[in-house]
ZAPAVO-587678 format. One line per field, with one value per residue: residue in one letter; x, y, z of N, C-alpha, C in turn. Coordinates in nm, 2 decimals, decimal comma. Layout:
ZAPAVO-587678
res a; ...
nX X; ...
nY Y; ...
nZ Z; ...
caX X; ...
caY Y; ...
caZ Z; ...
cX X; ...
cY Y; ...
cZ Z; ...
//
This chain:
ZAPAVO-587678
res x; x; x; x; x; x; x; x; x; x; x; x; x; x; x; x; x; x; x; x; x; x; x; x; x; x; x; x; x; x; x; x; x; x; x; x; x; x; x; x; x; x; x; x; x; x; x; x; x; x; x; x; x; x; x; x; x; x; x; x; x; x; x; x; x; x; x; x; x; x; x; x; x; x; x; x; x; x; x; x; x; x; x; x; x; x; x; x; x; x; x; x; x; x; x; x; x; x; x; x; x; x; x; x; x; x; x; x
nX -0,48; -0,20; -0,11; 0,10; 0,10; -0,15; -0,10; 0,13; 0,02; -0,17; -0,02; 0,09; -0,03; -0,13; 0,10; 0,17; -0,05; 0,00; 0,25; 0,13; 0,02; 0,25; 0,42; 0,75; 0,82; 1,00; 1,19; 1,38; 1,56; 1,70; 1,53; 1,40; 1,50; 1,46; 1,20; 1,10; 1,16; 1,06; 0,76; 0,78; 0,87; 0,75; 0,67; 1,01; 1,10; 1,13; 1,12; 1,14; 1,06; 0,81; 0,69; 0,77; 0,97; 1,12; 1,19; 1,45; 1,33; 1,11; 1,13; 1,19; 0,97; 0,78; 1,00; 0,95; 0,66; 0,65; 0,76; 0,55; 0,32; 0,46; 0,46; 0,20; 0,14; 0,04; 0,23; 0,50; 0,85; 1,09; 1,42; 1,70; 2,02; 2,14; 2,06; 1,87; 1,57; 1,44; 1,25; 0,86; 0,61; 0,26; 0,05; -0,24; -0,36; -0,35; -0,38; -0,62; -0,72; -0,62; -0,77; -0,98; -0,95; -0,88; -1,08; -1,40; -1,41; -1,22; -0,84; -0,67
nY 4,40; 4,55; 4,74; 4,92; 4,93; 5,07; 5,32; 5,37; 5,34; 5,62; 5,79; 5,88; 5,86; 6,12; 6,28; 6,27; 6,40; 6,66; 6,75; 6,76; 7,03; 7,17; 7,32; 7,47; 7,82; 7,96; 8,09; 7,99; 7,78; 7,60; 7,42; 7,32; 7,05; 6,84; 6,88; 6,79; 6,54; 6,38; 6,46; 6,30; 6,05; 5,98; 6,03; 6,11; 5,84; 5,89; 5,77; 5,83; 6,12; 6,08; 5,95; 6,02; 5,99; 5,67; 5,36; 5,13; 4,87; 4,94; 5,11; 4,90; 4,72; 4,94; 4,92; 4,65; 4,65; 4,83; 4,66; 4,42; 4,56; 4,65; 4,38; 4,32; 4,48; 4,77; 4,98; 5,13; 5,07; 5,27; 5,26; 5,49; 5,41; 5,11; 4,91; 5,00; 5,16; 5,49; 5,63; 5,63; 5,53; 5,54; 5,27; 5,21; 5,08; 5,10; 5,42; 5,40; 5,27; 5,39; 5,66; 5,50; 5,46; 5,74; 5,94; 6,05; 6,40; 6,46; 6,63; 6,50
nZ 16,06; 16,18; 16,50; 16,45; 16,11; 16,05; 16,18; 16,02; 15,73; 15,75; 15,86; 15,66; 15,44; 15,51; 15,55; 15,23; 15,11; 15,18; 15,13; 14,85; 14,84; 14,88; 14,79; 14,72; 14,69; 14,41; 14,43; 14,65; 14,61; 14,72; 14,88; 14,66; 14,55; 14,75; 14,84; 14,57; 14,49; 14,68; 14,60; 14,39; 14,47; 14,72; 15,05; 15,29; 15,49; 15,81; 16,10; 16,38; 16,36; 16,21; 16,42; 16,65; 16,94; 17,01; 17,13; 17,04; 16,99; 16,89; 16,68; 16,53; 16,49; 16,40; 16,13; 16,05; 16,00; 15,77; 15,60; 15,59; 15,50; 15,23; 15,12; 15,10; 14,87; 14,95; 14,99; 14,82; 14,90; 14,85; 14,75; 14,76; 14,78; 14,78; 15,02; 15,21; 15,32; 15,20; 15,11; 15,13; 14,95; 14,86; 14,74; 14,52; 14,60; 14,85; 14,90; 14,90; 15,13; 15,37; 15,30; 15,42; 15,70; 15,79; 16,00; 15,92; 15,84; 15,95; 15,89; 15,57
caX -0,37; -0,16; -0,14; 0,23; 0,06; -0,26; 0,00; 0,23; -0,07; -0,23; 0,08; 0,24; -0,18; -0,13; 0,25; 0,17; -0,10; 0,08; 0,33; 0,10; -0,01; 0,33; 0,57; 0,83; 0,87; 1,09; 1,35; 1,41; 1,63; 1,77; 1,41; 1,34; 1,51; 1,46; 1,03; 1,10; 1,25; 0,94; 0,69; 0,77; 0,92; 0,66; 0,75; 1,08; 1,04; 1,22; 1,02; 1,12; 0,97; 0,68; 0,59; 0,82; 1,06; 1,09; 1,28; 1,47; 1,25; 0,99; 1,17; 1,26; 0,85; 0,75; 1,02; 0,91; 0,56; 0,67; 0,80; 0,48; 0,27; 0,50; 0,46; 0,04; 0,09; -0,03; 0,34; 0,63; 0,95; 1,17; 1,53; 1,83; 2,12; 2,19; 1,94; 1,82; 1,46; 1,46; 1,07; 0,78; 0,48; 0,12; 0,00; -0,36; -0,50; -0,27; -0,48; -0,76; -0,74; -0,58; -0,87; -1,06; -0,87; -0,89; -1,21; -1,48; -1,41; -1,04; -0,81; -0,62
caY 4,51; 4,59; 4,97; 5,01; 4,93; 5,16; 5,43; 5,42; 5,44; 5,69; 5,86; 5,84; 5,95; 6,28; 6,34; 6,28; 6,51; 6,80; 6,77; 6,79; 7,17; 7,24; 7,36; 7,59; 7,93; 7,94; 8,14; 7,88; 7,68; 7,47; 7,35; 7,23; 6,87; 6,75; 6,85; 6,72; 6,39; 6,32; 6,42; 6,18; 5,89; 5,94; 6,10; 6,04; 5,77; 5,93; 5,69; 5,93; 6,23; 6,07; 5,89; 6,05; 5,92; 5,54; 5,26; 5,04; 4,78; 5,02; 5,13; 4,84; 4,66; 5,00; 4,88; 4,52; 4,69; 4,88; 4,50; 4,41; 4,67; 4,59; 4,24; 4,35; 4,55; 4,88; 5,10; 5,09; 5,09; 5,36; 5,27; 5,53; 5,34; 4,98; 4,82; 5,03; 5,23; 5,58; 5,68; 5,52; 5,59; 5,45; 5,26; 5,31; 4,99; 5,14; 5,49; 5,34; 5,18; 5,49; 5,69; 5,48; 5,46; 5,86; 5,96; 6,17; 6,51; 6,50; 6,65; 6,37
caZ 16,04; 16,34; 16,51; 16,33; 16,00; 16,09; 16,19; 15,88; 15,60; 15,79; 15,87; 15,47; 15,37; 15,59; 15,46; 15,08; 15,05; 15,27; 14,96; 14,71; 14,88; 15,01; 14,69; 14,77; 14,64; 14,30; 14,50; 14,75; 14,56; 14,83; 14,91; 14,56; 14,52; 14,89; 14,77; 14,41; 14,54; 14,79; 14,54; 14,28; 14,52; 14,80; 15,22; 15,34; 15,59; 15,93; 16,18; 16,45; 16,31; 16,21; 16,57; 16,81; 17,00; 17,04; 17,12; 16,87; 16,96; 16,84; 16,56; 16,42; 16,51; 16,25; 16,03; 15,98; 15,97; 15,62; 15,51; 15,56; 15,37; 15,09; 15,08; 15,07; 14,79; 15,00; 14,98; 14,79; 14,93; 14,71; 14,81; 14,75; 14,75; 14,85; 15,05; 15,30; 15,18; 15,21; 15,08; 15,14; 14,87; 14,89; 14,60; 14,49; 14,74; 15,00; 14,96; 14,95; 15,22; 15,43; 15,33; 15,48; 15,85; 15,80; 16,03; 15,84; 15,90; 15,99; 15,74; 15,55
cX -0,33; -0,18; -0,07; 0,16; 0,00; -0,16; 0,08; 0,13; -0,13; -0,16; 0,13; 0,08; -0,13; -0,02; 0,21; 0,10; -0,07; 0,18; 0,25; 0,08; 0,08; 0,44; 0,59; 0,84; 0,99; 1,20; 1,46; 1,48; 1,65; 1,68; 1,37; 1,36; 1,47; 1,26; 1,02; 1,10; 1,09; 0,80; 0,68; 0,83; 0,82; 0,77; 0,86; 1,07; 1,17; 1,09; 1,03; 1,06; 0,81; 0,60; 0,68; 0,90; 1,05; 1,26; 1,37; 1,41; 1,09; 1,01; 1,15; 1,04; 0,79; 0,86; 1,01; 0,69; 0,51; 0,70; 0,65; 0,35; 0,32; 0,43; 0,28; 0,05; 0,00; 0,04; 0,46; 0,77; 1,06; 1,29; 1,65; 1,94; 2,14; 2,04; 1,83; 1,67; 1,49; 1,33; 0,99; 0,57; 0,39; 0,10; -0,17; -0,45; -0,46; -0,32; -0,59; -0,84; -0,67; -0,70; -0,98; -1,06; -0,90; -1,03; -1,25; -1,47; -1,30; -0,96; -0,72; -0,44
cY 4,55; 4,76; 5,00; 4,98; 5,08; 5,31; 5,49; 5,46; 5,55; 5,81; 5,95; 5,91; 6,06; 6,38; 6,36; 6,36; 6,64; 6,86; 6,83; 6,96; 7,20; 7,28; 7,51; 7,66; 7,89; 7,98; 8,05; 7,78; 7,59; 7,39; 7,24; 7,06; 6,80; 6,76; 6,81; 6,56; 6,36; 6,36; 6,32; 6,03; 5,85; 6,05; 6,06; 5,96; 5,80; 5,85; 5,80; 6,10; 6,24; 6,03; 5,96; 5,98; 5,76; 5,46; 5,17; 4,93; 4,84; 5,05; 5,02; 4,70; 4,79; 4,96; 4,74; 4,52; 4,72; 4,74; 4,48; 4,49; 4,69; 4,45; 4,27; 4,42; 4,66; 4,97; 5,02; 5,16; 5,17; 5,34; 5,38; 5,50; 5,18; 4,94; 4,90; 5,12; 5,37; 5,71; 5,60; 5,58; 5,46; 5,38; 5,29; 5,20; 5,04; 5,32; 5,50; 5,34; 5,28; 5,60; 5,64; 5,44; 5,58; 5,90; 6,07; 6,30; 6,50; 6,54; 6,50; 6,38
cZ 16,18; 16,35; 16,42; 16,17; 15,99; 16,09; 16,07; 15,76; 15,64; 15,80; 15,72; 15,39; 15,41; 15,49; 15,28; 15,05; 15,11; 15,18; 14,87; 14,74; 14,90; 14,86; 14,70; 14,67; 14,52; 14,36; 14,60; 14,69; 14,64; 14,91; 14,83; 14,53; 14,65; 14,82; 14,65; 14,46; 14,60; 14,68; 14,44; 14,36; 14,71; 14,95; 15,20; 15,46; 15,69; 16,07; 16,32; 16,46; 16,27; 16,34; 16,68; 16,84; 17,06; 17,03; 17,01; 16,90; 16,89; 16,70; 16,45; 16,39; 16,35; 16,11; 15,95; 15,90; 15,79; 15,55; 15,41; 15,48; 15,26; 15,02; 15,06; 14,96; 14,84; 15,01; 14,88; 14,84; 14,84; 14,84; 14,72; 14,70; 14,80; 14,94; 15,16; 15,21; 15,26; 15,17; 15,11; 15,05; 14,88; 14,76; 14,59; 14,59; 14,82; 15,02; 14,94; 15,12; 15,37; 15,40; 15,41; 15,66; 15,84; 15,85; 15,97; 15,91; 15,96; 15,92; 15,71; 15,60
//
């Protein structure tokens, strides 16, 4: 498994359960579909937000990364509109297998 793999389950572990604890206030209307949306279709995948600032040779190394983590059956790609993806949820080998990259005693 390369680093960009290593990075994205580990990354997309952290994000998914920060969701499950994180629902906004009933008043907050303008919160609720952007946290509705990501709970049921997984993080939004902003590669810059999640690693920081990088190159588009970097970018695009994490985006053949996500390919691959599909093609393993370890995320699914949730696309939007047309071809590009726009979530990136774990499946149940993919947190598996992100808990177990998570060192004991770190939060997830």
């Amino acid at each position: 498994m390369t680093t960009e793999q290593t990075n994205i389950l580990a990354t997309c572990h952290r994000l998914t359960a920060s969701l499950a604890s994180s629902e906004p206030p009933k008043w907050q209307t303008w919160n609720w579909p952007y946290w509705h949306e990501q709970t049921i279709l997984g993080p939004r995948y902003e590669p810059t937000k999640w690693f920081g600032p990088m190159s588009e040779a970097e970018r695009m190394r994490y985006r053949r990364a996500c390919d691959a983590l599909a093609e393993a059956g370890l995320v699914r790609l949730n696309r939007a509109c047309g071809k590009k993806f726009t979530n990136l949820q774990l499946t149940e080998a993919g947190e598996q297998v992100a808990r177990e990259l998570t060192p004991a005693g770190q939060p997830a």
